[in-house]
N, CA, C and O of each residue as an XYZ file, in Angstrom:
680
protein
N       0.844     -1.172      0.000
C       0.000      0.000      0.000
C       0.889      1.234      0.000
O       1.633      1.474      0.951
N       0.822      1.884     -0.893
C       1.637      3.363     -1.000
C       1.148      4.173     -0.483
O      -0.075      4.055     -0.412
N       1.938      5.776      0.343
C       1.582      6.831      0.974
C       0.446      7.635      0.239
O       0.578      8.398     -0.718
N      -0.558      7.327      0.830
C      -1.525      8.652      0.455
C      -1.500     10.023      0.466
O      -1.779     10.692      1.461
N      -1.163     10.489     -0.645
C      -0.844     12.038     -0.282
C      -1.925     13.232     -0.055
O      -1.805     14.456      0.004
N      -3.061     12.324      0.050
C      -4.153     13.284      0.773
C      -4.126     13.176      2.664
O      -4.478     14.042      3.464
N      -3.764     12.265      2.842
C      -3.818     12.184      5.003
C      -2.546     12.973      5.035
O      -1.704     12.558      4.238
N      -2.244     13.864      5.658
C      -0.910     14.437      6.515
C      -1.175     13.590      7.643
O      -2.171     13.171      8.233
N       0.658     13.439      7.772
C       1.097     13.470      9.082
C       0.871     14.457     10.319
O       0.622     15.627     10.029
N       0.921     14.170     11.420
C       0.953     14.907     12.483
C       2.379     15.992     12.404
O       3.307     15.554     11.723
N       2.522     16.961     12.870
C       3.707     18.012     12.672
C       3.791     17.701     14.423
O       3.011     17.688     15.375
N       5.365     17.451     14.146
C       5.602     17.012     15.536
C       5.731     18.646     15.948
O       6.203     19.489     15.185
N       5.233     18.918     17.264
C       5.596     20.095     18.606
C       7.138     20.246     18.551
O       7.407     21.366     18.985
N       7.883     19.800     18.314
C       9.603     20.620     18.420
C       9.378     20.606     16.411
O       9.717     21.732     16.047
N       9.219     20.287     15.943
C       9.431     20.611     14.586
C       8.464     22.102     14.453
O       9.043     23.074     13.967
N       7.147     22.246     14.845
C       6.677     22.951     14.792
C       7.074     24.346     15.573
O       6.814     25.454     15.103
N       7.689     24.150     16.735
C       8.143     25.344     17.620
C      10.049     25.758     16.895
O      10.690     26.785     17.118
N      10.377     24.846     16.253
C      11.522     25.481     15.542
C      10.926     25.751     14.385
O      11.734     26.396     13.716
N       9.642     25.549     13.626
C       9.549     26.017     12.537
C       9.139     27.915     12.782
O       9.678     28.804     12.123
N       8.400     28.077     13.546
C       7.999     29.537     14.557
C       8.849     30.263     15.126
O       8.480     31.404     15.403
N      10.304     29.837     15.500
C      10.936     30.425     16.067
C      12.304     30.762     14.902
O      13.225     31.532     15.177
N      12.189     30.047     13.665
C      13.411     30.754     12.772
C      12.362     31.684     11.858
O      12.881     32.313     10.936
N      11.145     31.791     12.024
C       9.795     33.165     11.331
C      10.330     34.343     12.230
O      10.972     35.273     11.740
N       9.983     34.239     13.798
C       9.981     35.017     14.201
C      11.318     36.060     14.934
O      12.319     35.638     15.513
N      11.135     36.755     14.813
C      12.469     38.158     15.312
C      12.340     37.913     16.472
O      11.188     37.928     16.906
N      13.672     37.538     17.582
C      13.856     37.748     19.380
C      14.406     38.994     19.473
O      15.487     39.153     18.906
N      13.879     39.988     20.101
C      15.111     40.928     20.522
C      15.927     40.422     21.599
O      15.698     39.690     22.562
N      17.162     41.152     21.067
C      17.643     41.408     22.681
C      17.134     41.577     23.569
O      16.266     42.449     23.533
N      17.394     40.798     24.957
C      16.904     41.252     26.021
C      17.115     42.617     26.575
O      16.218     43.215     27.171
N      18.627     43.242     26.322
C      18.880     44.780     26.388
C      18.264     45.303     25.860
O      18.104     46.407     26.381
N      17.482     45.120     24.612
C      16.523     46.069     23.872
C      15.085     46.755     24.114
O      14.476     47.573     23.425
N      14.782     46.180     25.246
C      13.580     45.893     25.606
C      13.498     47.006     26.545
O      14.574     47.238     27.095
N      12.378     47.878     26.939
C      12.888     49.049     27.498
C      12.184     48.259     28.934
O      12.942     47.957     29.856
N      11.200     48.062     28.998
C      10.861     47.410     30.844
C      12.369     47.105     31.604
O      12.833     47.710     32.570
N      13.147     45.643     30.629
C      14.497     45.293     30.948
C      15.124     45.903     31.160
O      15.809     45.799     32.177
N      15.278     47.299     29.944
C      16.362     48.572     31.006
C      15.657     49.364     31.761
O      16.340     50.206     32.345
N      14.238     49.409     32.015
C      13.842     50.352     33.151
C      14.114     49.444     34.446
O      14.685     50.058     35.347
N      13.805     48.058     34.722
C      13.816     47.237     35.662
C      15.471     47.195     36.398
O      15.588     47.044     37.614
N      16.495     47.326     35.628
C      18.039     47.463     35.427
C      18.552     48.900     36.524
O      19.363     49.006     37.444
N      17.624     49.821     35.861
C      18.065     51.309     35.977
C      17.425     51.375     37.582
O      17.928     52.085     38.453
N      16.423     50.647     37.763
C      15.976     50.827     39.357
C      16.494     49.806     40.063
O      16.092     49.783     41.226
N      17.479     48.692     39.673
C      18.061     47.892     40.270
C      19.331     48.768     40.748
O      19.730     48.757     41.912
N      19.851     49.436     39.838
C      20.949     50.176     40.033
C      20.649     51.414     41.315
O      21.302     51.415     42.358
N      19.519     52.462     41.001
C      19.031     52.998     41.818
C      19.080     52.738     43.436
O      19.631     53.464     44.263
N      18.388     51.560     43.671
C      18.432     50.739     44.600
C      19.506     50.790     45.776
O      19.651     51.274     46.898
N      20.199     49.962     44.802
C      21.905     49.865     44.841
C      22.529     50.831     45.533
O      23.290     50.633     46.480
N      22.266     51.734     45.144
C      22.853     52.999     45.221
C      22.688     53.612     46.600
O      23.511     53.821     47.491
N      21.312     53.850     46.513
C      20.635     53.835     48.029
C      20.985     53.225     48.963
O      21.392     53.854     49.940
N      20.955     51.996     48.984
C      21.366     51.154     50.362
C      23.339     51.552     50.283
O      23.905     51.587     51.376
N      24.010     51.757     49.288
C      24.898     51.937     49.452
C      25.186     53.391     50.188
O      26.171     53.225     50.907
N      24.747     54.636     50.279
C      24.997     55.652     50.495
C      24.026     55.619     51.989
O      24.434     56.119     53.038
N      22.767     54.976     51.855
C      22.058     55.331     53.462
C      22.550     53.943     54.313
O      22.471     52.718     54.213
N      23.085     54.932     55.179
C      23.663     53.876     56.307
C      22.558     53.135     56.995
O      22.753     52.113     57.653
N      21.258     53.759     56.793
C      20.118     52.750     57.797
C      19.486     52.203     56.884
O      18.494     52.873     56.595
N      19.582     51.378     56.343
C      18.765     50.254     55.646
C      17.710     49.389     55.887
O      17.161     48.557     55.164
N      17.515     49.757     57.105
C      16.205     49.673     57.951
C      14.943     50.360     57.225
O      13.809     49.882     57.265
N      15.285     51.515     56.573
C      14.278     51.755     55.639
C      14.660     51.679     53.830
O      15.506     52.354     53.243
N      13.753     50.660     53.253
C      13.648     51.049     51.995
C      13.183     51.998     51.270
O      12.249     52.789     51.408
N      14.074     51.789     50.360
C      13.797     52.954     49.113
C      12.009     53.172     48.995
O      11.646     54.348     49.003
N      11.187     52.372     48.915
C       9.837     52.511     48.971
C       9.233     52.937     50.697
O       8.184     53.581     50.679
N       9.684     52.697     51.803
C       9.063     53.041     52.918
C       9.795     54.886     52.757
O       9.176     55.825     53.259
N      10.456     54.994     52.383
C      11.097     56.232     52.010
C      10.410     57.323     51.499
O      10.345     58.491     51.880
N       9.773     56.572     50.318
C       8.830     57.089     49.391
C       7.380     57.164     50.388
O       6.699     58.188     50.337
N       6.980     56.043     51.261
C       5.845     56.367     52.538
C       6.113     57.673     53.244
O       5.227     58.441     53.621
N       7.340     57.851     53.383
C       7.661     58.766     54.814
C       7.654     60.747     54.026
O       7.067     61.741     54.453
N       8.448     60.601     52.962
C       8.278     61.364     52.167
C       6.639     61.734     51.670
O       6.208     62.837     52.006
N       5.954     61.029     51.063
C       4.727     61.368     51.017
C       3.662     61.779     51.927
O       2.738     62.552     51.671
N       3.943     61.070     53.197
C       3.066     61.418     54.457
C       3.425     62.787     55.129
O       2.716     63.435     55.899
N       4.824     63.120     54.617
C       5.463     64.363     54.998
C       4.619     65.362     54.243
O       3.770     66.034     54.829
N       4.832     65.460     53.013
C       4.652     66.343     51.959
C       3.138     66.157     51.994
O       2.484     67.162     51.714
N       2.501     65.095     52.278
C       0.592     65.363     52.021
C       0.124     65.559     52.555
O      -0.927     66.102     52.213
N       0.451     65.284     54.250
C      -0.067     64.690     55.417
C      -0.894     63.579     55.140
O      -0.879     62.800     54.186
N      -2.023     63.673     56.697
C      -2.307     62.216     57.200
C      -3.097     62.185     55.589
O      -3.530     63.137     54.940
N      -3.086     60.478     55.200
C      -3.990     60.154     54.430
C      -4.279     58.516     54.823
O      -3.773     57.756     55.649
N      -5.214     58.391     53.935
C      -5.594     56.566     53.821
C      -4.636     55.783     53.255
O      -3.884     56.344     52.458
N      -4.482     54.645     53.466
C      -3.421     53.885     52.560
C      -4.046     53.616     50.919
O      -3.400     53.409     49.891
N      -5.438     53.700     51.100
C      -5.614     54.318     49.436
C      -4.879     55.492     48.647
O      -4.331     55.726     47.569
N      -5.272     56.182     50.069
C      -4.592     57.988     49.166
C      -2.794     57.670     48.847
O      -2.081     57.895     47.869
N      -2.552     57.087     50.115
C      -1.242     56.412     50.152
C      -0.611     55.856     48.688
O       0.411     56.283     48.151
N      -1.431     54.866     48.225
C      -1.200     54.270     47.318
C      -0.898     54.805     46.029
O       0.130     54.533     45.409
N      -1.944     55.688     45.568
C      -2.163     56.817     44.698
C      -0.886     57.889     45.041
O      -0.249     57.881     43.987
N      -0.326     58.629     45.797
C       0.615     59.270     46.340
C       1.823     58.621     45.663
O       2.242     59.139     44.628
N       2.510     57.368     46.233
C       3.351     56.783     46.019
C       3.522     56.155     44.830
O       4.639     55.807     44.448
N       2.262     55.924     44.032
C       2.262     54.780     42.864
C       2.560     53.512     43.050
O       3.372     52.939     42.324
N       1.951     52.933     44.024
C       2.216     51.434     45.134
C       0.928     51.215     44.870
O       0.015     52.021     44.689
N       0.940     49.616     44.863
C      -0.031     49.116     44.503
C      -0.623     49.017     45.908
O       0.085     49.464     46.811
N      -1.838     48.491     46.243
C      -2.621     48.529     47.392
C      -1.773     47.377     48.669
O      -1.497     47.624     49.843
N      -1.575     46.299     47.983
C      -1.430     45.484     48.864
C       0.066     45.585     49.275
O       0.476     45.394     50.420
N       0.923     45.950     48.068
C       2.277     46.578     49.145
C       2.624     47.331     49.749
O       3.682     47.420     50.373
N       1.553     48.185     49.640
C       1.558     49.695     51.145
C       0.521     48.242     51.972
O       1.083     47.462     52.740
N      -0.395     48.164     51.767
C      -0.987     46.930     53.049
C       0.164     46.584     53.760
O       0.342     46.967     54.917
N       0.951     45.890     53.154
C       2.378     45.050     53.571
C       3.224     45.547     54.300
O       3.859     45.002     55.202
N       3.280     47.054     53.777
C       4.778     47.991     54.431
C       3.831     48.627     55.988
O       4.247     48.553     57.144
N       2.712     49.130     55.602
C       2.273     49.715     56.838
C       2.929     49.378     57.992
O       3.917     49.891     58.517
N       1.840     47.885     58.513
C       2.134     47.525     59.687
C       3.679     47.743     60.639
O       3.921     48.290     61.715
N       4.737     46.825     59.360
C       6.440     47.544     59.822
C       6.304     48.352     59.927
O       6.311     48.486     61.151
N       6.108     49.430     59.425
C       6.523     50.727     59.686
C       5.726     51.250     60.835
O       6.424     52.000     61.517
N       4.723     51.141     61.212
C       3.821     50.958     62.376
C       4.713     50.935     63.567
O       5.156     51.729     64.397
N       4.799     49.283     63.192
C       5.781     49.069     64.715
C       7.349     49.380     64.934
O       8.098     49.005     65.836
N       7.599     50.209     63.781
C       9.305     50.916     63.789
C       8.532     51.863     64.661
O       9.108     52.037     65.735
N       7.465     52.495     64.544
C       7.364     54.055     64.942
C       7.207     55.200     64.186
O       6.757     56.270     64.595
N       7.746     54.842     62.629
C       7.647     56.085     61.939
C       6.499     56.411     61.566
O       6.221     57.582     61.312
N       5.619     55.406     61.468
C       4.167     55.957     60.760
C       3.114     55.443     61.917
O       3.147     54.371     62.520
N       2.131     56.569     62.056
C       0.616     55.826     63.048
C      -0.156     56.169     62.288
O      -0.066     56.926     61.322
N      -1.512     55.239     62.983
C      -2.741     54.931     62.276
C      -3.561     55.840     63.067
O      -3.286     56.258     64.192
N      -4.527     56.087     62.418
C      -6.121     57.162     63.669
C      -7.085     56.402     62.513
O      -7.085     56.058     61.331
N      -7.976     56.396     63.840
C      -9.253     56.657     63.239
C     -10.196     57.860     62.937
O     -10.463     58.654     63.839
N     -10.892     58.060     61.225
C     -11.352     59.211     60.336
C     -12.070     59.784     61.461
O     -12.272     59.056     62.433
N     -12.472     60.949     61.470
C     -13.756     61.041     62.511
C     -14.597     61.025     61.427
O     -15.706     60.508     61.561
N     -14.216     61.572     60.214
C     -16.049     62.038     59.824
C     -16.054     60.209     58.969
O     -16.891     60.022     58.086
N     -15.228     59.221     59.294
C     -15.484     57.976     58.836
C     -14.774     56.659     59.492
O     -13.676     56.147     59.272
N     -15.693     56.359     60.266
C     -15.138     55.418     62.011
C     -14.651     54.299     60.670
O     -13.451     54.165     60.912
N     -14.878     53.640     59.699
C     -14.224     52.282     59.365
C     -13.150     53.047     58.345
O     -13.196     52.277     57.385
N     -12.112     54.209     57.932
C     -11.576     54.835     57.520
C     -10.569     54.880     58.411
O     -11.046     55.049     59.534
N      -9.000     54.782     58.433
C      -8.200     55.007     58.895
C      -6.926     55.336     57.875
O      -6.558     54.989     56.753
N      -6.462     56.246     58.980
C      -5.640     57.436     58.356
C      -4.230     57.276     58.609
O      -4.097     56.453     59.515
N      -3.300     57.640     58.264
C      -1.825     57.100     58.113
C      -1.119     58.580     58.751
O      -1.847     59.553     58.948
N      -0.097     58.614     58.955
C       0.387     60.248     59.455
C       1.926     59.628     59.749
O       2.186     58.502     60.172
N       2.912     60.758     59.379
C       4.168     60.549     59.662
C       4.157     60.588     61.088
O       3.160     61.048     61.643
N       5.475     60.019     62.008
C       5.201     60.259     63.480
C       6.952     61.135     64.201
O       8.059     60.741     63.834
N       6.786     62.083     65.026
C       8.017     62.843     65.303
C       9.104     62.022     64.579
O       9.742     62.374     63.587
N       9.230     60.449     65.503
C      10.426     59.262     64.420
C      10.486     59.600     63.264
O      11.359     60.352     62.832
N       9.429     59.022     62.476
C       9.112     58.956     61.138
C      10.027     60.303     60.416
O      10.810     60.064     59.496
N       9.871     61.433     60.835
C      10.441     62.853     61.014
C      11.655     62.845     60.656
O      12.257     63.177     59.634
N      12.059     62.220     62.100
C      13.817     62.933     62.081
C      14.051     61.987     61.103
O      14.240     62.371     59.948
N      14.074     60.378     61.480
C      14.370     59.472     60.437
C      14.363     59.911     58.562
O      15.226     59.678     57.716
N      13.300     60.465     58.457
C      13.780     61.191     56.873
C      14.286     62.279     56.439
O      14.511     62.563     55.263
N      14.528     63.079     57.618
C      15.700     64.561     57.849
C      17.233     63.441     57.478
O      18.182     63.525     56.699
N      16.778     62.433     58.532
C      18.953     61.937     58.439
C      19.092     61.287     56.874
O      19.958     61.364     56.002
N      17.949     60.695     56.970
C      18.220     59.782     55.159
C      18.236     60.893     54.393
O      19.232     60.998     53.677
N      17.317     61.874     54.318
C      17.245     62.693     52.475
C      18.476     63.166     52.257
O      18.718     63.517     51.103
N      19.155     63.248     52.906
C      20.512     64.030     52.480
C      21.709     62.510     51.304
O      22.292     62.602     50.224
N      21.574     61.561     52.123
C      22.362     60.688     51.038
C      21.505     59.616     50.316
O      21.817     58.665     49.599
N      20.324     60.098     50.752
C      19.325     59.538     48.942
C      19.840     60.380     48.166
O      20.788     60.052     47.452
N      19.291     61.710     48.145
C      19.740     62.490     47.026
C      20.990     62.671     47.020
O      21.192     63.527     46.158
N      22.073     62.325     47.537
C      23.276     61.778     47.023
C      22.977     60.850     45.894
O      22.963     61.106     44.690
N      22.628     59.192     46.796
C      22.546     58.624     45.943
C      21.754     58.905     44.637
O      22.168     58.426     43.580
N      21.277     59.227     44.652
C      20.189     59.918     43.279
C      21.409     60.820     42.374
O      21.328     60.824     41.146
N      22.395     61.484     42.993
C      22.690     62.207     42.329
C      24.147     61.136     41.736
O      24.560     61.384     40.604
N      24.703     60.229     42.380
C      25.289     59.359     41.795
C      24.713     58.426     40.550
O      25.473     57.885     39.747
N      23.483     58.327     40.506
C      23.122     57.303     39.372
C      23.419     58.069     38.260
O      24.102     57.631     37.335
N      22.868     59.384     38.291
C      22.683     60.170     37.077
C      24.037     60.473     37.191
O      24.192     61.066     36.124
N      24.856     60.481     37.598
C      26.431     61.160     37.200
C      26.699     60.564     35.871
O      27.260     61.076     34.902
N      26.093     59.157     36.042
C      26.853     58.108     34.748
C      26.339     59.234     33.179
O      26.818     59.248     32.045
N      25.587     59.774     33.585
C      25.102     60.644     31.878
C      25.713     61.961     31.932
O      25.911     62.343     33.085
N      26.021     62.653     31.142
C      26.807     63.761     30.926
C      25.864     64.935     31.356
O      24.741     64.932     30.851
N      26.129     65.754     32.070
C      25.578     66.868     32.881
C      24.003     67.543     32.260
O      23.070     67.980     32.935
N      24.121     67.435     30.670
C      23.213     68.149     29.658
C      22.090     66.871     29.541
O      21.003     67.221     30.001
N      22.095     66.037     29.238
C      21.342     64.904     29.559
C      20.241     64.647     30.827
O      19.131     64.119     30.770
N      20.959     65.216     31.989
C      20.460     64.531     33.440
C      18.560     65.078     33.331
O      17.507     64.458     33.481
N      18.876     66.435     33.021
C      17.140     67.306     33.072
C      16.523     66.127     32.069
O      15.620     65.327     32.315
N      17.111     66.246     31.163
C      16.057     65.744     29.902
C      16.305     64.108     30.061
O      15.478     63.620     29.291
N      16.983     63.115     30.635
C      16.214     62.116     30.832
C      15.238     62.279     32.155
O      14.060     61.991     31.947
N      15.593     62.716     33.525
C      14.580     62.547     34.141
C      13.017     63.382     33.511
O      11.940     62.883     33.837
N      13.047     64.712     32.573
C      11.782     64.681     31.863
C      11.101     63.106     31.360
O      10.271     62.408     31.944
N      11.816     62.883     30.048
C      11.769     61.632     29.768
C      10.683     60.999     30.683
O       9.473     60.903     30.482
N      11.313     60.657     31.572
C      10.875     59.568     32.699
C       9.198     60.029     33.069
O       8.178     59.342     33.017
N       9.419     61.711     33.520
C       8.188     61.734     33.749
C       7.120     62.038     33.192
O       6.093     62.336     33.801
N       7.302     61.979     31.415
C       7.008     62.045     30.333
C       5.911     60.699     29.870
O       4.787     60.549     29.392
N       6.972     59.944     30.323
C       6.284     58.248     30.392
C       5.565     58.052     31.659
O       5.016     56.978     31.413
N       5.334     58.252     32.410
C       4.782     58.432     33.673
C       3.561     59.085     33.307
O       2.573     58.365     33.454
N       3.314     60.371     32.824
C       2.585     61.085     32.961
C       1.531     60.836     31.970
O       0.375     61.241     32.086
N       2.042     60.070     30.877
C       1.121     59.068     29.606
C       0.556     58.183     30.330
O      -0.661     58.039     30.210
N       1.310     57.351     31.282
C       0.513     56.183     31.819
C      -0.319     56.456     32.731
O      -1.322     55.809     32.430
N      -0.582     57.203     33.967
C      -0.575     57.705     34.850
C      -2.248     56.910     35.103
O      -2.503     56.422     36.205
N      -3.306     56.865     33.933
C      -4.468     55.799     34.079
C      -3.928     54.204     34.574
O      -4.506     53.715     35.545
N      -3.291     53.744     34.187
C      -2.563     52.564     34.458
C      -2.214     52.263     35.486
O      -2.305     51.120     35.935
N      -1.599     53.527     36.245
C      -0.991     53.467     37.746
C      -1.848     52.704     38.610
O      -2.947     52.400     38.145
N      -1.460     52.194     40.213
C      -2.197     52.236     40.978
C      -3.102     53.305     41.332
O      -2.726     54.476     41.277
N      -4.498     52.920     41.760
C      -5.098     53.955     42.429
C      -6.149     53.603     43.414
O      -6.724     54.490     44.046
């Protein structure tokens, strides 16, 4: 009995996934801008814990202490929205920071199941001693770009930010 050339064979799954993968274009993983935004705040990071001697607070409880400064008391909603933190990792950071001292909770008056967040004297000095070698460190990341650059990438940044800004947490 000879091959019928009306039934196909089955296309084996690795014949088929190398036939798809010499069609399709990979970028570089460097090419990819998430990959170098994800990179550029790894570095950031970095930087931070390298220059603030208390590492007791992160770069994001930082961003809590700073915002509660600059807004006052709010909800960990408003919180969220403030910081651009998603809900459940201000949920997460609260409590620590709670029981460090830097941040307390009240209850709303004009809304008893509403509670409100507020920097605390700690909370205070604690981001008087850090802001000085964040923005060091801040000012070390950007050294790596040539002086004329530094304005116009951080525009940039908040350029893309300010497009997405529906997207954000809120």
């Amino acid at each position: 009995m000879g091959p019928d050339s009306s039934v196909h064979k089955p296309v084996k799954p690795q014949a088929e996934a190398a036939e798809s993968e010499q069609s399709t274009q990979f970028p570089s993983l460097e090419s990819l801008t998430g990959f170098l935004l994800r990179c550029a705040s790894n570095i950031a990071d970095a930087s931070y814990y390298k220059h603030v001697a208390n590492a007791e607070i992160t770069p994001r409880q930082l961003a809590v202490l700073l915002s509660l400064r600059n807004g006052g008391q709010m909800t960990q909603a408003a919180l969220s929205v403030a910081t651009r933190m998603d809900k459940s990792t201000i949920n997460e950071m609260v409590p620590r920071m709670i029981e460090r001292g830097v941040i307390s909770k009240s209850n709303s008056p004009d809304d008893k199941r509403a509670i409100h967040l507020s920097i605390t004297s700690h909370g205070l000095k604690t981001l008087k001693e850090l802001l000085p070698p964040t923005i060091l460190s801040q000012q070390m990341v950007l050294a790596a770009l040539p002086k004329e650059y530094r304005r116009i990438f951080k525009h940039c940044l908040e350029m893309i930010i300010e497009a997405n800004e529906a997207e954000l947490p809120k």
